[in-house]
Every structure is written in structure tokens, then in C-alpha cells.
N, C-alpha and C positions, 0 to 999 in steps of 0.2 A: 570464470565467466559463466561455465554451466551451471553454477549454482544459484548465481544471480538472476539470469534468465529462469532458471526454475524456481525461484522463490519470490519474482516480479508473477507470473502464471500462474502460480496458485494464489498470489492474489486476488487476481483479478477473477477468475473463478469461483471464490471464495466470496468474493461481492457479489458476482451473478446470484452464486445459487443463497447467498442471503435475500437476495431481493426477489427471485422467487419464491422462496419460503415466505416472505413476512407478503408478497399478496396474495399466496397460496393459505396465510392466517395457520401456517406451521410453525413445527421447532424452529428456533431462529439460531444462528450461529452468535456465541459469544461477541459484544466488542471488543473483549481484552483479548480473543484471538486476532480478530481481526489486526486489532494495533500492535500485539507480537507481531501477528508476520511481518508489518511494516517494518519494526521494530528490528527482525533480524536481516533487513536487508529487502524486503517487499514493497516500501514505500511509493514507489513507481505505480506496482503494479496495483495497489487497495486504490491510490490516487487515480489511474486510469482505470478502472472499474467504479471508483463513484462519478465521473465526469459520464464513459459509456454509457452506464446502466441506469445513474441519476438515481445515487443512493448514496445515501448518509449526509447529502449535500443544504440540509438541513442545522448538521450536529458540528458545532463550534469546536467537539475535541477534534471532529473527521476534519473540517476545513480548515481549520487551524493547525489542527494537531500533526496529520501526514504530511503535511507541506513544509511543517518545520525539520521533523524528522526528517525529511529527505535533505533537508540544508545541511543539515546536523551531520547526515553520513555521508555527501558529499565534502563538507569541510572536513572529515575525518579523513576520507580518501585523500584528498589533495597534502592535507597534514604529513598524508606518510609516504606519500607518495610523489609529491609534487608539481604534480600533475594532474588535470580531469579527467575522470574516464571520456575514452573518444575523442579527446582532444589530438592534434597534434601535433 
């Protein structure tokens, strides 16, 4: 669970300080980081950090792409688990 938590947070963090960056017209943080994180378990949080911050909510891989991933590791969890997280 603390890793989950902490790799949803660095997410979402990870979006902020992309979207100051690109209207600060600086280095920009990778998208294939960005969709690692998602990728190892951040999904949540890159998702809530584009809806907060209202970034990436342009780019078909972001609005497509993180939402599927999060289905994909939800159905993964329930798969081995048999259960949703926080379900009860």
C-alpha cells in the first residue's frame, strides 16, 4: 500500500511540475516517464494530476492511454486477487 501511495504522488507531482515547466517554456519532463510511472503502478495519480492541473488533456495517448492502463491494472489486481482494492 505505501508504494502505491507513493508512486500515485509522484505522479501527480510529476504532472505539476511538467506543466510548470512547459509554461515556464523549460526542460520538459519525458512522456515515456510520465507513462512509466503510470505504467508501474501510478496510473491514478498522472490521471489525477492531468484532470487537477489540466495537462496532457489534449494528448489521446494521456486520455486514452492512462485510463486504460488503470483498467488494465485494476483487472490485474482483481485477477490475483479477487477482489478490488477498498472493496469490501
Amino acid at each position: 500500500m505505501i508504494y502505491l501511495i507513493s508512486v500515485n504522488a509522484l505522479g501527480c507531482l510529476l504532472m505539476l511540475l511538467d506543466k510548470q515547466f512547459a509554461i515556464r517554456h523549460r526542460w520538459r519532463i519525458p512522456e515515456a516517464t510520465l507513462l512509466s510511472v503510470a505504467a508501474i503502478g501510478g496510473s491514478f495519480g498522472i490521471w489525477l494530476g492531468m484532470r487537477l492541473f489540466r495537462h496532457k488533456t489534449k494528448k489521446p495517448l494521456f486520455t486514452l492511454g492512462v485510463p486504460l492502463i488503470f483498467a488494465a491494472q485494476l483487472a490485474l489486481y482483481y485477477f490475483f486477487n479477487g477482489t478490488l482494492p477498498f472493496s469490501s
